[in-house]
N, C-alpha and C positions, 0 to 999 in steps of 0.2 A: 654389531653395528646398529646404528639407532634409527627408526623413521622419522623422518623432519621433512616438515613442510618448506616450501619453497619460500615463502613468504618470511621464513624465520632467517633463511640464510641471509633476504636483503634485508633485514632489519639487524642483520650482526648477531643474532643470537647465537651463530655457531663458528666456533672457533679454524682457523684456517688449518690445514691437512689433520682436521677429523675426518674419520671413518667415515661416513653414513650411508643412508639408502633414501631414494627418492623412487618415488610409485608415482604414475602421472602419465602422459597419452603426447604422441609425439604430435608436436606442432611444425618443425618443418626439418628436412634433411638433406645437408651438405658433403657430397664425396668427393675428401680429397686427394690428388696424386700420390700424395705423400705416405701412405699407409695408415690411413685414417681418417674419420667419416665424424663430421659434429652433428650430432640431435639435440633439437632444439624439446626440450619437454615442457609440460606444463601438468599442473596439479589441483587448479580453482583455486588455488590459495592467493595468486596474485591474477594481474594482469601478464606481467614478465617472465616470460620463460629463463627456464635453466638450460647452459649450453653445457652438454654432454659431451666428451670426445669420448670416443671409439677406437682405439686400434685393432688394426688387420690380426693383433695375435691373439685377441678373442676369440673362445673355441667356436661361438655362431658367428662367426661376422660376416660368413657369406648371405643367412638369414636375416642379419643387422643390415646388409645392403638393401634387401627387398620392404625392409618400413616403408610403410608410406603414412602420410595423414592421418590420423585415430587411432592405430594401432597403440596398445597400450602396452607398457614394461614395467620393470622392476629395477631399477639401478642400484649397485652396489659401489663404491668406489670414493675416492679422495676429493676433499673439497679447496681447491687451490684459488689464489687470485690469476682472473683471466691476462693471457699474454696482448690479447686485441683490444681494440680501445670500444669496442659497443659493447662490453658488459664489464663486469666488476669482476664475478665470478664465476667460475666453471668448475665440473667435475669431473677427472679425470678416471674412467669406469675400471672397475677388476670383472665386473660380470653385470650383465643383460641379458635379463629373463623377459623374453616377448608373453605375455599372458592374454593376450590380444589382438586377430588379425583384425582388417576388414577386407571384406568381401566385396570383388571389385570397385576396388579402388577409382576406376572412372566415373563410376556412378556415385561416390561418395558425394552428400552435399554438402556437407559446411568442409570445403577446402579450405585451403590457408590466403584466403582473399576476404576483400569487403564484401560483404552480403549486404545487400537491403533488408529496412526492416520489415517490408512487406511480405517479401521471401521467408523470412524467419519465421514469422508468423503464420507460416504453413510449414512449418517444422518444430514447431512447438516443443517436442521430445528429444530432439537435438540442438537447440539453438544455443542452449545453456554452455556446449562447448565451444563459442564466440565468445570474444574477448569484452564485447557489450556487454551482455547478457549476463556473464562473470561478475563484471564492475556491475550493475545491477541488482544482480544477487546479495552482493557483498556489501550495498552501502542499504538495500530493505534490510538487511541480518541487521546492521548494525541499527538503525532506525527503531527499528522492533526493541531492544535490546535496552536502547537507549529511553525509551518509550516506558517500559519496565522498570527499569532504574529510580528514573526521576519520580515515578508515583508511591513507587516502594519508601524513596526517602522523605516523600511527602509524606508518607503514613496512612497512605491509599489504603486501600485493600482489593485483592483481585479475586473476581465472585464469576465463577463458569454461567452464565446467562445462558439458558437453550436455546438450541436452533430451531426445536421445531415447537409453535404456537398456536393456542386456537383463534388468537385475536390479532386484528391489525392494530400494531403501536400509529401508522402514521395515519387513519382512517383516510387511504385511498384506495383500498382495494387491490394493488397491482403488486401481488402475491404468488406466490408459486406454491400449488395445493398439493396435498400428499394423498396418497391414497396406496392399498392394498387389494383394491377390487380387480380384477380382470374386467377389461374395458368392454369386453366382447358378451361381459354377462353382470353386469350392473343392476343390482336391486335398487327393486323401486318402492317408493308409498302408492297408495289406492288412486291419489292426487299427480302420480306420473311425478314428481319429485326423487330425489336420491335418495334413497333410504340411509342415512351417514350411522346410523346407529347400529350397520351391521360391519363398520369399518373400523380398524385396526383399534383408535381411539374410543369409538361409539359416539365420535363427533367430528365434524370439518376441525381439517388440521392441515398447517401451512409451513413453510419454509420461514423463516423470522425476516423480518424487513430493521428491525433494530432490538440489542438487549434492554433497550431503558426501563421499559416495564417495570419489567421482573427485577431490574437494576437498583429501581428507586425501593423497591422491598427492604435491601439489605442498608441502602444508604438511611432510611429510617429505622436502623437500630445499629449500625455500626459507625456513620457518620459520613465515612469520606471513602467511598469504593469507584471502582472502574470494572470493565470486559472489557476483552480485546477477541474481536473471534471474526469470522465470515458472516455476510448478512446476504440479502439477496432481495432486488427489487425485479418483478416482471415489467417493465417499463421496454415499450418499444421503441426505445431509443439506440440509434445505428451511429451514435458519436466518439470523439476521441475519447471523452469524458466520460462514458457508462457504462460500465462492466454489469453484469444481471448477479455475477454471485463477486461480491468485495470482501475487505477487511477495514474490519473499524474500531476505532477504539473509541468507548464510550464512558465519561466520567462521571459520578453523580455525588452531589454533596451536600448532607443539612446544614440548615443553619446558614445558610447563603444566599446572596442574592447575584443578579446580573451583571454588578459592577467585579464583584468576585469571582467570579467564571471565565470574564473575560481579562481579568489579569492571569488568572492560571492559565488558560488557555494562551497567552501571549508566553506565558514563560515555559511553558514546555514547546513550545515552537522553534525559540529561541535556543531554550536547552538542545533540546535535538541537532539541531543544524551546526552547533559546537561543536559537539562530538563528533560529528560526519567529518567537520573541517580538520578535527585531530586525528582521528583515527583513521578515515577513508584517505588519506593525501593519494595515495596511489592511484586511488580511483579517478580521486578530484581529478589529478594531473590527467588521466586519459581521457577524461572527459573533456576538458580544454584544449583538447586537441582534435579530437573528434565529432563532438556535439555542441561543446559553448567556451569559447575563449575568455568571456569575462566571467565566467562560475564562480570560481573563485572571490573574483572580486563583489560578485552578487550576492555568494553567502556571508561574507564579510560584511558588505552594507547592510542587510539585514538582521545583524546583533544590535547594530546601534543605530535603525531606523527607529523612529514613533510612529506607533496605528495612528489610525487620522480614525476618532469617532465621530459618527454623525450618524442622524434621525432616518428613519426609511425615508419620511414627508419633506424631507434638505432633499436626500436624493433623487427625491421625484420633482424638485420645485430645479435642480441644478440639471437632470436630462430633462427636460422641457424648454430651458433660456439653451440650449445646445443649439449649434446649428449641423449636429451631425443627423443627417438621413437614416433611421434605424428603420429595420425592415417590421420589428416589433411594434405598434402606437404606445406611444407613453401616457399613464395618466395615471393615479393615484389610485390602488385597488393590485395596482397590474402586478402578476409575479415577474422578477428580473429573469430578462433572460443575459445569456451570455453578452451579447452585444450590451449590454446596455454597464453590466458588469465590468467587462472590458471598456470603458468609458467612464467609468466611474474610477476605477484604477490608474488612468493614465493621467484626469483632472489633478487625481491626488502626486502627481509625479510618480506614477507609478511604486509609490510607498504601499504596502497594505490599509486594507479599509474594513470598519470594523462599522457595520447596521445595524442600527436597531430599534426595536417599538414597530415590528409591523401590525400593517392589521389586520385583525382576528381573522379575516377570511382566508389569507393565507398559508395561516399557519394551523400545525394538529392540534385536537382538543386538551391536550393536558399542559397548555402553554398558560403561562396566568393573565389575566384579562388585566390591562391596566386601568387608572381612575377614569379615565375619560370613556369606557366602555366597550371604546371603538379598536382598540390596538392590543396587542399583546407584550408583555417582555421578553422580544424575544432578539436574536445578536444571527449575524451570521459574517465568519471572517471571511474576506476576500484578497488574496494573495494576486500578482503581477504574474499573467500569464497561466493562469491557471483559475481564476474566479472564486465563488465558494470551495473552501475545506472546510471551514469547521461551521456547522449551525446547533445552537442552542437556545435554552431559556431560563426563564425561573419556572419553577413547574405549579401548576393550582396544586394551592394546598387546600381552599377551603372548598366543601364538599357541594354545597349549594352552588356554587360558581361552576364547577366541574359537572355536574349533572347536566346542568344547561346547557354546556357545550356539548355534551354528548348528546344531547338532546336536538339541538340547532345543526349537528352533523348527520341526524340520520342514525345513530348507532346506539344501539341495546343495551341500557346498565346494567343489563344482568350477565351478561358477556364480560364487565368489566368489575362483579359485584367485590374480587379479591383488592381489586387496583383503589375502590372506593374505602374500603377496610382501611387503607393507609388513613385517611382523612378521617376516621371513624374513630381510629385506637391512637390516641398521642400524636398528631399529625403537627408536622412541622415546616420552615419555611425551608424550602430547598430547589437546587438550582442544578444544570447540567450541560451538556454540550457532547457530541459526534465529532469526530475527526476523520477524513476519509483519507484512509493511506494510502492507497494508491496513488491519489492526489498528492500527496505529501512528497513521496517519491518523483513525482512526476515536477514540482518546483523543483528540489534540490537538485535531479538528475539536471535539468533542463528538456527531456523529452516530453513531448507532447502528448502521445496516444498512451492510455493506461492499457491497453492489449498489451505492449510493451514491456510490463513491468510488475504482473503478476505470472507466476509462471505457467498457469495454463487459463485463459481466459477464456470466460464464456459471454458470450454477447448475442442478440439475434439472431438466429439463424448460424449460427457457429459453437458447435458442439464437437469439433473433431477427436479430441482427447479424452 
């Protein structure tokens, strides 16, 4: 007999009274008068459980009675179309192998009930076996996947960028430091300083805040490269929106500019959310029922929306003629915060909104300075409900400009003397952009909190896992 996914039978791949075998963890169980008991299983393959019958002439069926919730199995048996009208199909078992108790069963948490997600979120390690969490799983796999795909057939190329760095890409400081020293016996200089040069490196070293860097290396000699990995900001930010360790996918391409980044950047958005709407239907569907009734209809509008471009200096001249009350002051200088973000999206009927040219002050040193002095070229998308996902730019190519800024930042070009090389040996015009998938997931799901939607989230003050 074959093992087959659950997910294969509702999709018709298997033929009616095959053999098979299904492995998977009971989701709920029914004992009837009749000499025979239906288990309801499930495998992560779908949302939809498989109804299992049981009969009493099972050599364990007295141990088939005692299942409860989680217990996992082994089914052997016939794949029939179901006699009752809530499923399609059922399996009719020859043998049930229990390879899985749980231990008291009262204490068990993820029963066969709605959990809140706040509950979940203190089960981290079990939550995965909720039917959210599943549909979750399965539309980030697919997302990722799809993510892959489309830059593959762009002619991208995917370059493993490090995690761990001596330098800040975004020159703020709010980093996560590595070290090897025992805290309790920390070498020092004469100067009561760290001695770093007796540490694992022989120098300060960090957790990465983004691959671009190291990214823009390969893009000035291969042309059109991307990473995809975990990044991590220490930012003491306690929101639905901040995760401390993410995933991002990060694009970089010569020979380009800002208007260029943000059409690719539009069509892989686009790309994506197609495929979700092909491939995930299952999920879609539970999701419309549980999280967002117009999903559907949302990722649809969103193939054949138009970004709405406009200037940073529009959007600070259109939140200023507002009469909405923002707890932020508006005024030309100022970084968006969400509020103001969120207002910017709903002007545009809530279509995405695509920024750009801020100025220099708010953005990091390796953004290119535009002719007016004062602004840089630099884009950030803004999606309904969700605010920034994707920020990017053109990147300084010319080295005197680039010095400056690191100079007007505060930070050491000899920290950066490899990243100047670019501009030194064949330096060309080239452009780039972040994507924050968490984010990404969190439009297309319709859920709000990214704790939500990676599987073990770290934020604040929450390290449980």
């Amino acid at each position: 007999m074959q093992i087959v996914s659950i997910i294969d039978i509702y999709e018709d791949k298997i033929e009616i009274n095959d053999k098979i075998v299904i492995c998977g963890w009971i989701k709920n169980k029914r004992i009837s008068k009749l000499g025979f008991s239906f288990l309801d299983i499930y495998d992560g393959s779908t949302c939809d459980p498989m109804q299992i019958i049981a009969n009493n002439t099972l050599s364990n069926y007295t141990n088939i009675l005692q299942l409860t919730v989680g217990c996992s199995v082994i089914v052997h048996g016939t794949l029939i179309l179901s006699k009752g009208n809530k499923q399609k199909y059922e399996v009719v078992s020859q043998n049930i192998k229990i390879t899985g108790w749980i231990d008291q069963p009262d204490t068990y948490p993820i029963s066969n009930k709605k959990h809140s997600l706040e509950f979940l979120r203190t089960m981290t390690h079990l939550r995965s076996r909720t039917n959210l969490i599943g549909v979750i799983t399965r539309i980030r796999h697919c997302v990722m996947q799809s993510l892959h795909l489309f830059l593959d057939q762009k002619k991208y190329y995917w370059i493993p960028t490090p995690i761990i760095t001596g330098i800040d890409a975004e020159g703020t400081g709010k980093m996560f430091r590595l070290s090897t020293f025992d805290f309790n016996k920390i070498p020092k200089n004469q100067d009561g300083s760290v001695n770093f040069k007796k540490d694992f490196f022989g120098k300060e070293s960090f957790l990465t805040v983004s691959g671009q860097l190291t990214l823009e290396s390969y893009a000035c000699s291969l042309s059109k490269v991307y990473t995809f990995g975990p990044t991590f900001r220490a930012e003491n930010s306690n929101t639905s929106r901040h995760l401390a360790e993410f995933w991002m996918l990060e694009v970089e391409q010569s020979f380009s500019n800002l208007t260029n980044i943000i059409f690719l950047a539009e069509s892989i958005l686009k790309y994506v959310v197609n495929i979700v709407l092909k491939n995930c239907f299952h999920e879609i569907n539970f999701l419309s029922q549980y999280i967002d009734q117009k999903i559907k209809n949302r990722l649809e509008n969103f193939l054949i929306q138009d970004f709405t471009n406009i200037d940073y200096i529009d959007v600070i001249d259109i939140l200023l003629k507002s009469k909405e009350k923002f707890q932020e002051k508006v005024f030309f200088g100022i970084d968006l915060f969400s509020e103001h973000e969120k207002y910017i999206v709903s002007y545009f009927n809530n279509k995405p909104v695509i920024i750009k040219n801020y100025p220099k002050e708010l953005k990091a040193f390796y953004m290119k300075l535009n002719d007016d002095g004062n602004t840089v070229a630099a884009v950030d998308i803004l999606l309904p409900g969700i605010g920034e996902i994707i920020g990017g730019s053109e990147r300084e190519d010319r080295i005197d400009f680039l010095k400056n800024r690191l100079k007007e930042l505060g930070l050491n070009d000899q920290d950066y003397w490899w990243y100047l090389d670019l501009r030194r040996y064949g330096t060309v015009p080239h452009s780039g952009f972040g994507l924050g998938f968490e984010r990404l997931i969190a439009y297309i799901t319709g859920l709000s909190n990214v704790r939500d939607l990676i599987p073990f989230p770290r934020t604040v003050k929450n390290f449980q896992f």
